[in-house]
C-alpha positions as CSV (number, residue, x, y, z in Angstrom):
1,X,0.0,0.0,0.0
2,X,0.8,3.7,-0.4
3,X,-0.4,7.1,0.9
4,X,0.3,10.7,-0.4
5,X,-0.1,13.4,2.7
6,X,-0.6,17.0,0.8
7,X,-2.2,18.6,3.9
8,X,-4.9,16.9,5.1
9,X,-5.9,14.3,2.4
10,X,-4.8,10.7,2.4
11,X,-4.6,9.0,-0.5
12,X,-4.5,5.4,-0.8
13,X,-2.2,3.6,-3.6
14,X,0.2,0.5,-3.8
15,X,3.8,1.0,-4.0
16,X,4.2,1.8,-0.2
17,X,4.0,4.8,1.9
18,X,4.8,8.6,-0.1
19,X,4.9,11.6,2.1
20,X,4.9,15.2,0.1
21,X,5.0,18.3,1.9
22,X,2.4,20.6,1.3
23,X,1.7,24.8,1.6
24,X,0.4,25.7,4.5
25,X,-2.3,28.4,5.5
26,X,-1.0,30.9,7.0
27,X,-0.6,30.8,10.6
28,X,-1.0,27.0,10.4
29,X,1.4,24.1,11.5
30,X,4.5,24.5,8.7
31,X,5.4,20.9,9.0
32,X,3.5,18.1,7.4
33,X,2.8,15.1,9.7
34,X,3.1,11.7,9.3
35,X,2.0,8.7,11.1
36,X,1.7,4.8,11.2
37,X,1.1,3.9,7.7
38,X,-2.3,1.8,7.0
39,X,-1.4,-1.8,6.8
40,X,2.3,-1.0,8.0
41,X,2.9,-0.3,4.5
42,X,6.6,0.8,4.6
43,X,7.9,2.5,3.9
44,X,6.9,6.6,4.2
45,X,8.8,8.2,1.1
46,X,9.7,11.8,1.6
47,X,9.9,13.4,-2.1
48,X,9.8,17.0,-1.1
49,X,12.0,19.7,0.8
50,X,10.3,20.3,3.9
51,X,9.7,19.7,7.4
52,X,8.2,16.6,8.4
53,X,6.9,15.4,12.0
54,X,6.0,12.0,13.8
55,X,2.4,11.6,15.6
56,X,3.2,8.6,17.2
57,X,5.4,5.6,17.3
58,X,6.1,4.0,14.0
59,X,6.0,-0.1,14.5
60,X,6.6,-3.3,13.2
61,X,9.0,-1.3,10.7
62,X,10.6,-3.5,8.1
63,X,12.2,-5.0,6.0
64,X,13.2,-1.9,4.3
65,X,13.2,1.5,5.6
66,X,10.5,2.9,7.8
67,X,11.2,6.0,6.6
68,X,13.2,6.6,3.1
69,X,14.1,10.4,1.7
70,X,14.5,10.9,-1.4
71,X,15.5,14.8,-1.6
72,X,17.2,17.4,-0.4
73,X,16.5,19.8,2.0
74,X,14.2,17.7,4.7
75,X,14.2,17.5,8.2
76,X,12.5,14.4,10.4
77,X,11.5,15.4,13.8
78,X,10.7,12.3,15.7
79,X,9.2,14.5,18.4
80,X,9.9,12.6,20.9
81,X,8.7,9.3,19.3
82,X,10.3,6.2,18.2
83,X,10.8,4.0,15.2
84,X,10.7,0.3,15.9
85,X,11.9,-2.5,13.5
86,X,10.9,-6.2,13.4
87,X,14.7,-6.9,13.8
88,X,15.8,-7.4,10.8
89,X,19.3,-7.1,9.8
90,X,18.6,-5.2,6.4
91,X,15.8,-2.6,8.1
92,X,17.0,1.1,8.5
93,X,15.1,3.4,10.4
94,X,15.6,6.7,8.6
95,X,17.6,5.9,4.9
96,X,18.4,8.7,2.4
97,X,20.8,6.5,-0.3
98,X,21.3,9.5,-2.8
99,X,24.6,11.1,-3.4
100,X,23.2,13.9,-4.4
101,X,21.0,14.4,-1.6
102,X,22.5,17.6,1.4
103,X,20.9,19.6,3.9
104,X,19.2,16.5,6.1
105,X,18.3,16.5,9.6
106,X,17.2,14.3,11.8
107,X,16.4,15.0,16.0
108,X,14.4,14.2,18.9
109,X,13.3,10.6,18.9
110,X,14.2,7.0,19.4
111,X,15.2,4.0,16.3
112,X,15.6,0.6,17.7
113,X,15.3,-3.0,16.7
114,X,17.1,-2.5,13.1
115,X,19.7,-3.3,11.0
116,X,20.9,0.5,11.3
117,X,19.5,3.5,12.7
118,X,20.1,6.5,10.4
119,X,21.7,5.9,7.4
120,X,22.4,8.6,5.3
121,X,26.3,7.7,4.5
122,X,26.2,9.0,1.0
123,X,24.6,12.5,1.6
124,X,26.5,15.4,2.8
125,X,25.7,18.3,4.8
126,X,23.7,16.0,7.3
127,X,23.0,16.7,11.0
128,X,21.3,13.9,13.4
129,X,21.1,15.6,17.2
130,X,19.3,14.2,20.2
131,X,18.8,10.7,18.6
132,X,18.9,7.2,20.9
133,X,19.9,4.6,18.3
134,X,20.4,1.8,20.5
135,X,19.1,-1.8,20.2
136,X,20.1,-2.1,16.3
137,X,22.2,-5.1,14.8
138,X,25.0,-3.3,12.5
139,X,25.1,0.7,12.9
140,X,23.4,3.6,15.0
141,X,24.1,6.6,12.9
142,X,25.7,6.8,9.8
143,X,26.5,10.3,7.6
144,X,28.5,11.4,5.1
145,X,30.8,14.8,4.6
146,X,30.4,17.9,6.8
147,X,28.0,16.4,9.0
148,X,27.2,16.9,12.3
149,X,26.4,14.4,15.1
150,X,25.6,16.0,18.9
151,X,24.0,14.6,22.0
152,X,23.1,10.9,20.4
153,X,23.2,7.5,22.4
154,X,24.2,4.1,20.4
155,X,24.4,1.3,23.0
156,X,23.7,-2.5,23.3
157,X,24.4,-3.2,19.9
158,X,25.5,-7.0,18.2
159,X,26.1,-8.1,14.6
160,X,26.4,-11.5,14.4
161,X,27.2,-11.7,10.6
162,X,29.4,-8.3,10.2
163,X,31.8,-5.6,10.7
164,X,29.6,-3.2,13.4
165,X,30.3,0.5,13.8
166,X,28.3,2.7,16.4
167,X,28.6,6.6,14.8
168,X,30.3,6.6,11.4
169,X,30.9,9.7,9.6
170,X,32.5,11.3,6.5
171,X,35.4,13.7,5.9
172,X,35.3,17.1,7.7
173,X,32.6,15.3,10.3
174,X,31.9,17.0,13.2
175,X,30.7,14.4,16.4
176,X,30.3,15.9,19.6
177,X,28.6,15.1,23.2
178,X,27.8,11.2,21.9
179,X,27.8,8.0,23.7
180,X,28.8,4.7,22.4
181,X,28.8,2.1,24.6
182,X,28.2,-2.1,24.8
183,X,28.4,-2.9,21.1
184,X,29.7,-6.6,20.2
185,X,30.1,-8.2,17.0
186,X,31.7,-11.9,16.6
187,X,32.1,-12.4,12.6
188,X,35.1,-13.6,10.8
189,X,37.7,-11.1,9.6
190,X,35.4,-7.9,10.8
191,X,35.6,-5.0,13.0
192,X,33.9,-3.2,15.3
193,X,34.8,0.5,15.7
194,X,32.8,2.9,18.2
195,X,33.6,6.3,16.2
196,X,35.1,5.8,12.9
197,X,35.4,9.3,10.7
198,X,37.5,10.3,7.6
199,X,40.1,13.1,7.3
200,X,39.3,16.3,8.5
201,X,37.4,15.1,11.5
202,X,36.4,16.7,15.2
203,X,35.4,14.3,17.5
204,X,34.7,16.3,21.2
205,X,34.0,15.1,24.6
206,X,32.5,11.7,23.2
207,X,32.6,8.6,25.3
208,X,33.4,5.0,23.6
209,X,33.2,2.2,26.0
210,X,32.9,-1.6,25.6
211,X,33.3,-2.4,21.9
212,X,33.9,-6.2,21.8
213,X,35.0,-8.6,19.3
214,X,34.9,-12.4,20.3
215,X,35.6,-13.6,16.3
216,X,38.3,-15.1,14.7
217,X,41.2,-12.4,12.9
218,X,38.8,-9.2,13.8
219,X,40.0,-6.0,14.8
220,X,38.8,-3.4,17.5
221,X,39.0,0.4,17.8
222,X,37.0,3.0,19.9
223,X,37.7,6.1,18.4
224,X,39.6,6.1,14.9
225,X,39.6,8.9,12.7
226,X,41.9,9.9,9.0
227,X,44.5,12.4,8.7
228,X,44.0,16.4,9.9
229,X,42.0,15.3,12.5
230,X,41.1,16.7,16.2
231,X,39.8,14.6,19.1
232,X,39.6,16.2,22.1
233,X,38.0,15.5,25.5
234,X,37.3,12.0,25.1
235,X,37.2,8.8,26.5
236,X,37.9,5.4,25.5
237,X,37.8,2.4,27.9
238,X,36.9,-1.4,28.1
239,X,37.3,-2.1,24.2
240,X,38.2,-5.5,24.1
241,X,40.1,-8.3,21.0
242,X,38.6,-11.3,22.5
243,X,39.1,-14.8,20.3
244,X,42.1,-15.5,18.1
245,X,43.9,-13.7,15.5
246,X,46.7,-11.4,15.7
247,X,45.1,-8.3,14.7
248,X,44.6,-4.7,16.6
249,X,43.0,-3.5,19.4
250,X,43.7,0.5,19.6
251,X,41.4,3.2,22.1
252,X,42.2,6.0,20.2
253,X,43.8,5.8,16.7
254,X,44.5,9.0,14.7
255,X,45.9,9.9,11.4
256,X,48.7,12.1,9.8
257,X,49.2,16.0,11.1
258,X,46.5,14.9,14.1
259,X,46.3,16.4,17.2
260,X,44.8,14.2,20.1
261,X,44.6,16.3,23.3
262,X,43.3,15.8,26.7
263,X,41.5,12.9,26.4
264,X,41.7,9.5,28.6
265,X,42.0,5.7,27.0
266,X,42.4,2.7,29.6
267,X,41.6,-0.4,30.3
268,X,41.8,-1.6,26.3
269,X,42.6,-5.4,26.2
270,X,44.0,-7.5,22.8
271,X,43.5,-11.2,24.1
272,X,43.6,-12.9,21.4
273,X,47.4,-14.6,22.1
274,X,48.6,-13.7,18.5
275,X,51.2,-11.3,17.8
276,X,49.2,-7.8,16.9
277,X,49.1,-4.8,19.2
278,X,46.9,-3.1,22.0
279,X,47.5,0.7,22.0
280,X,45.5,3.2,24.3
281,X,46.3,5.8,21.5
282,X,48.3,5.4,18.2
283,X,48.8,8.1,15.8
284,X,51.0,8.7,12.1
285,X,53.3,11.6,11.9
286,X,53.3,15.6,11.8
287,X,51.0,15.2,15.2
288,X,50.5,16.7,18.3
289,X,49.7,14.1,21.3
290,X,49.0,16.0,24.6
291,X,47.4,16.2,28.2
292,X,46.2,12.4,27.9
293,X,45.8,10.3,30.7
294,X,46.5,6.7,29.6
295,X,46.5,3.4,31.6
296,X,46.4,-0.2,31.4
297,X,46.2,-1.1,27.9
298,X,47.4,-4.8,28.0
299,X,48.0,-7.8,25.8
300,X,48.0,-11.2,25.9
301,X,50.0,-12.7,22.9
302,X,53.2,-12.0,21.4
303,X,52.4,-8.5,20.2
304,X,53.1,-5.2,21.6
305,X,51.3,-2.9,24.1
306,X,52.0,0.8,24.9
307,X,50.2,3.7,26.0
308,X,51.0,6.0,23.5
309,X,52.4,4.8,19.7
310,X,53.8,7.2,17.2
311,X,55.5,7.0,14.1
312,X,57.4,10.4,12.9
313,X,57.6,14.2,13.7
314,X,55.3,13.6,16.5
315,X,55.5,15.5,20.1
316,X,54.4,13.8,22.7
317,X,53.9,16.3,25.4
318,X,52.2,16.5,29.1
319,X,50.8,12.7,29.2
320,X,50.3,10.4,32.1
321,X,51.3,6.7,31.4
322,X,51.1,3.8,33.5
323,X,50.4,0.4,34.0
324,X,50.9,-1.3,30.2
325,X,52.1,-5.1,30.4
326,X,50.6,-8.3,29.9
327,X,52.0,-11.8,28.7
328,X,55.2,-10.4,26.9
329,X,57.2,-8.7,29.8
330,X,59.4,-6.7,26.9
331,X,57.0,-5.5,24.5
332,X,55.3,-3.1,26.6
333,X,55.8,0.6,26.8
334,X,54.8,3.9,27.7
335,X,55.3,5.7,24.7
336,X,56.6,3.7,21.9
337,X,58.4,5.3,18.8
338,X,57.7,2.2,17.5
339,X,58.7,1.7,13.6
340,X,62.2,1.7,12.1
341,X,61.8,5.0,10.3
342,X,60.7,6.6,13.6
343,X,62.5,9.9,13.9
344,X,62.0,13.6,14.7
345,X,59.2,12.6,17.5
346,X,60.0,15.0,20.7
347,X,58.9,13.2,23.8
348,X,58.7,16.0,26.8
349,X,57.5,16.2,30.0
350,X,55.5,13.4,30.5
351,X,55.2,10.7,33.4
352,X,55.3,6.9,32.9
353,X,54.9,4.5,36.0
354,X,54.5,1.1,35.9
355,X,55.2,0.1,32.2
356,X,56.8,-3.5,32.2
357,X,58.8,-3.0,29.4
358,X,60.1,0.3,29.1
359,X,59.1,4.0,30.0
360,X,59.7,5.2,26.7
361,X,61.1,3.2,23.8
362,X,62.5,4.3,20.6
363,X,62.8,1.7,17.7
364,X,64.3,4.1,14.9
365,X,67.1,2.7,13.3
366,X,68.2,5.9,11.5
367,X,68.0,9.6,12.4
368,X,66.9,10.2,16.3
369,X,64.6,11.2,18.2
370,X,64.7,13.9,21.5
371,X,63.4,13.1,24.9
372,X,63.5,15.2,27.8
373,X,62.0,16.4,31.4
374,X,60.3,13.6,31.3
375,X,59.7,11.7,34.9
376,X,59.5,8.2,35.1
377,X,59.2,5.1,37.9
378,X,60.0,2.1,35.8
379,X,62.4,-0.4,36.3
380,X,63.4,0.5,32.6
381,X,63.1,4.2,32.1
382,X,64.2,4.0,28.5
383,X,65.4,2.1,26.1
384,X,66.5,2.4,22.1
385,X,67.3,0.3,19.3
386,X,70.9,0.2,17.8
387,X,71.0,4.5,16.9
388,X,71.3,6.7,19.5
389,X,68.9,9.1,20.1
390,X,69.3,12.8,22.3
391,X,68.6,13.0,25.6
392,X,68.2,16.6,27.2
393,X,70.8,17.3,29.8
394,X,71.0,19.5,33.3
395,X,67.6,20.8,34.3
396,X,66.2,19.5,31.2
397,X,67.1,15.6,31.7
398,X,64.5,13.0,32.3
399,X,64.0,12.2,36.1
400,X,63.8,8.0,36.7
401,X,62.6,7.2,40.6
């Protein structure tokens, strides 16, 4: 079945359910409502630029969208409402699939028991705020370049079949004040990431906690973003590589000329007893890492853990680090320089406690790297492959205890 809303009339056809925004009178309501579809015949098709408002619940949603735009220019006010699937992996909750499509919004309601939540990947210009997209098998909120994501909630999430991702957003994104939390996926070679964003991404005072995979050679990340990125204020805790494999577990990961700043990643665990790596915060070169308080990322396996991981012209600056160890006593470190061509990083004035391998380890094995005024309590304070590397001297020397 179809209906047509222009207004007040309802018209009844066959192809499923077509909302069309109509002119109002003056002074009268200047959104166009919609409402359970007669016959759950979804889904509601938006074909016009306008604004568009839930009456009720929408129920028994599937197996497509419950509601699908098809244009520019809209914006879905769930009002407080909720959109509720039959559970079915392939459902989506709001869907726009057109490239072409910018200027979306959707706010102020509730999408569970999906396949994904919002999905409006290929669209730019896109802003979903005050959502709860909880409850859904593959993906809460997905948008595409330039969007904007603020005050939503994607929790208790599983994708048995799948790589899972809580937020996901394009280049130039812009996710702030979200929660991602107890999301758990199990199938081969997959992922499960809580925030994943392209290049040119801001991701601020966002919290990603307990993003599990229990599969065979998956990976696990809580907040991972491309190069010219900015995450700031964040936390990332309880992400855990459960299974087998020897694949990554990283809280924070971070591309070229990044800045990661005041933001906490602990408790991260890679126990999968292969040989990859369980970082609290990796990042490439040309980046700024600083204020972080990271702790405990452990491994169990042959790989490596460390607190902080960069590769070049990094500085490393004003971070706590403590507590990284697990099954291989030598591999784990503070801060790690940790590839061959690891040079011109500047390690200053940071503390390390507890680190079973090192306090700070450099791996370059050409050029060199500077560390100094850093204060460490490790039985190894710092260690280096074959090149040397420059340690500051008098009151700027590092201070072991």
């Amino acid at each position: 079945m179809r209906f047509v809303v222009f207004g007040t009339l309802l018209a009844i056809g066959v192809l499923g359910s077509l909302a069309s925004a109509a002119t109002p009178a003056t002074g009268a309501e200047k959104r166009t409502p919609i409402g359970q579809p007669p016959g759950n015949s979804f889904p509601i098709i938006l074909t016009q630029p306008g604004q568009y408002y839930l009456t009720g619940n929408l129920t028994s949603v599937g197996p497509n969208s419950g509601v699908f735009v098809t244009t520019s220019g809209v914006k879905l006010d769930l009002n407080g409402y909720s959109i509720i699937g039959t559970g079915g992996s392939n459902t989506i909750g709001v869907s726009c699939p057109f490239p072409t499509a910018k200027n979306l919004e959707v706010c102020n309601g509730r999408v569970t028991n999906c396949g994904v939540g919002v999905e409006m990947f290929v669209c730019s210009n896109v802003r979903v705020h005050h959502m709860n997209c909880s409850g859904n098998r593959n993906s809460g909120i997905a948008a595409g370049d330039g969007c904007l994501i603020e005050e939503c909630m994607v929790n208790d999430m599983s994708a048995p079949s799948g790589s899972l991702t809580g937020i996901r957003g394009g280049k130039n994104a812009n996710i702030r004040n979200c929660v991602v939390s107890n999301i758990n996926t199990a199938a081969p070679s997959n992922s499960g990431e809580g925030i994943l964003c392209g290049s040119g991404a801001r991701i601020h005072n966002c919290t990603v906690a307990g993003v599990t995979y229990t599969g065979t050679n998956g990976q696990v990340e809580g907040i991972v973003t491309g190069d010219q990125s900015l995450i700031e204020g964040c936390i990332s805790r309880d992400n855990k590589l459960l299974g087998s494999g020897s694949n990554p577990c990283h809280g924070i990961a971070a591309g070229n000329d990044s800045h990661v700043i005041n933001c906490v990643s602990s408790n991260n665990q890679n126990s999968t007893g292969g040989a990859g790596t369980c970082l609290g915060i990796k990042v490439d070169s040309n980046c700024l890492v600083t204020g972080n308080n990271v702790t405990s990322n452990t491994i169990i396996g042959t790989g490596i853990s460390a607190g902080i991981r960069v590769n070049k012209n990094t500085r490393v600056e004003r971070n706590s680090v403590a507590g990284h160890g697990g099954s291989s006593a030598n591999k784990n470190y503070g801060i790690l320089a940790g590839f061959t061509d690891s040079t011109g990083n500047v390690i200053v004035k940071n503390s390390t406690m507890n680190n079973t391998g090192a306090g700070i380890r450099c791996d370059n094995t050409s050029g060199s790297n500077y560390h100094a005024e850093n204060v460490q309590k490790e039985t190894t304070p710092f260690s280096q492959a074959a090149v040397l590397n420059v340690a500051g001297t008098g009151d700027r020397a590092d201070v072991a205890f």
